[in-house]
N, C-alpha and C positions, 0 to 999 in steps of 0.2 A: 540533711537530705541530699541525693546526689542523682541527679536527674543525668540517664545517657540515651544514644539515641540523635541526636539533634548534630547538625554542622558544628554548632561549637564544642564539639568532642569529635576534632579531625585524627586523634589517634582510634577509634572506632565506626572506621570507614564503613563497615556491613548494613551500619545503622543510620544513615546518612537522614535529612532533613526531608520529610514529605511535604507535597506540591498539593495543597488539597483545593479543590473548588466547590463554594458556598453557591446555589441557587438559591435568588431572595425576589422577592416582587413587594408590589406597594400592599404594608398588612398583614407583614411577617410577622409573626408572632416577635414583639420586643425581647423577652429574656431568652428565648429559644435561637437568633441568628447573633443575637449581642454576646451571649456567654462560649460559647461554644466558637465564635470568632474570634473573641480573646484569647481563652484559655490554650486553641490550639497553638496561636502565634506567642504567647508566652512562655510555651514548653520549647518553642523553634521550628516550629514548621511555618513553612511557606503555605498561607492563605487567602486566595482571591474571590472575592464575594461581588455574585455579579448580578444583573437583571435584565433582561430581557427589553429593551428600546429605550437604556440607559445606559452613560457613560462611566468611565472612573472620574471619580468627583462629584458626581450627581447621587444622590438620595435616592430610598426608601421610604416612606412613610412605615411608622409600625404601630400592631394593636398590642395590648396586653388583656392577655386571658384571665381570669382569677378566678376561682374556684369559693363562693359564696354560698352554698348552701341550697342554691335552684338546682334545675332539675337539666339545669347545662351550663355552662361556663357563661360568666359576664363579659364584655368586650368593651375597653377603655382605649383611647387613644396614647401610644406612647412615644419613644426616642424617636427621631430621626436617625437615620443609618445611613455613612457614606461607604460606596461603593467603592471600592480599590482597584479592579478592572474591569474593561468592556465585553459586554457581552459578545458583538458581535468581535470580536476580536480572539475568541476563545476558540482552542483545539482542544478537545475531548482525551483525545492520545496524551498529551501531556501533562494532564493530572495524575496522581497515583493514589485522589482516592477521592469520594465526593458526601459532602453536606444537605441536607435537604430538610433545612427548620417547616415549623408549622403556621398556622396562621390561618391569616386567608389568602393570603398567596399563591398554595395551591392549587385553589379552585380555579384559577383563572391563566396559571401558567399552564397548566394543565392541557391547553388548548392549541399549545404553539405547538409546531410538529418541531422546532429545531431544538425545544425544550427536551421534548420525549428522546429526540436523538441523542443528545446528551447521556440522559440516564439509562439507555441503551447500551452507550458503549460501555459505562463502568459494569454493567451485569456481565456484555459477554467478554469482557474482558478479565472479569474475575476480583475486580477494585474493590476494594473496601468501603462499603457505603453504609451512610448513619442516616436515620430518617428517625422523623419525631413528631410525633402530635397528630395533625392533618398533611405531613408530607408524603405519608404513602398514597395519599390521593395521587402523586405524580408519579410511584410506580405502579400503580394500578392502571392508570390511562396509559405508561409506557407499555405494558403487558410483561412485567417483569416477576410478576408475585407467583406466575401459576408454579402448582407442586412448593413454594416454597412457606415457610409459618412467619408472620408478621407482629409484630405487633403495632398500637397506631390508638389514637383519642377512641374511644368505642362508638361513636358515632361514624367512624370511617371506620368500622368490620366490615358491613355491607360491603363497603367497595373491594374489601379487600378478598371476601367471599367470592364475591362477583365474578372475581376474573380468574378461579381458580388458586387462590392461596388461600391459606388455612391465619384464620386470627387468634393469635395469641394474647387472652385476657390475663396480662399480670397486672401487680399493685401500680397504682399509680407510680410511686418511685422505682419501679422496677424498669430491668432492660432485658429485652431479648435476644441473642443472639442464631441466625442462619446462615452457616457457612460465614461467606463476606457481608452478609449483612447484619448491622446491629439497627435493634429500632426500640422507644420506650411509649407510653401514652400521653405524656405531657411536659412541660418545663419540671416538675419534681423529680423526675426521672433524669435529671444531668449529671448526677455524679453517680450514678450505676451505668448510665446511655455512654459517657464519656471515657469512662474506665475499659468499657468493654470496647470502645471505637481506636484505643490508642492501644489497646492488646493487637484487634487486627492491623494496626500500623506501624505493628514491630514497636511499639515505642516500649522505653523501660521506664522505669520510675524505684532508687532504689533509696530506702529511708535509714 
């Protein structure tokens, strides 16, 4: 396999390393900021996973979802997650593409205006952005969804209705893709969510 795309293939300058930034709060969904934080820095890109009145080096709490047979998802306590940079120390302009796992997270980040600011600018700026689970709850409160199709855990359609975007009910393992943005309904959804988020990041992957 020959993976390009990444700084360490400085003879394929076109395709240089992207700068992505991870939105996490206390309740992040576990496999949903853990895998998707990995996988992108193991391919080579540059990824900072931040929070909101937390520092780099300071923690997350996260939940884990599972899917048992009720009539909604179970919620268990999972990983601790250390954060790599400060929130307040973050410029929006300097990412060139943004994450937004699921959890309970969103429910409460949701609320910060410097949050929504954030995922403002990667819309109008045209970034390539990946949401997952209950993350579109934070472009729904940003007002980023109208005219566009989502998809998101089917519990957040409503929001996503709400604010003028259309929901897209795929398989649980499936991904959607609109324009710059890719979104799935749950952690099962990471290897079609991921596939399609490194398509929009120029990345290659050649076997």
């Amino acid at each position: 396999m020959r993976v390009t795309g990444y700084s360490f293939y400085p003879s394929d300058p076109s395709m240089p390393a992207k700068k992505i930034l991870v939105l996490a709060g206390d309740f992040v969904e576990d496999y949903e900021v853990m895998v998707p934080f990995q996988a992108l820095l193991a391919v080579g890109h540059v990824v900072h996973a931040v929070c909101p009145g937390k520092k780099a080096g300071e923690k997350v709490r996260t939940a884990v979802h599972d899917f048992e047979g009720d009539q909604t998802y179970s919620e268990k306590r999972g990983h601790d997650f250390a954060l790599n940079a400060t929130f307040a120390d973050v410029t929006a302009a300097y990412y060139d593409a943004l994450v937004v796992p699921g959890g309970r997270a969103p429910e409460y980040l949701r609320l910060n205006p410097d949050v929504l600011a954030v995922v403002r600018h990667f819309f109008e700026a045209n970034k390539p952005v990946a949401a997952l689970c209950h993350g579109p709850q934070l472009l729904a409160a940003a007002g980023v969804l109208k005219g566009r199709t989502c998809s998101a855990y089917p519990a957040v359609g409503p929001d996503v209705t709400l604010c003028g975007g259309t929901f897209a009910d795929v398989p649980i393992d499936g991904a959607h893709v609109d324009g710059n943005l890719v979104t799935g309904p749950a952690w099962p959804a990471h290897p079609a969510w991921l596939r399609e988020f490194l398509k929009l990041l120029g990345t290659k992957i050649e076997l």
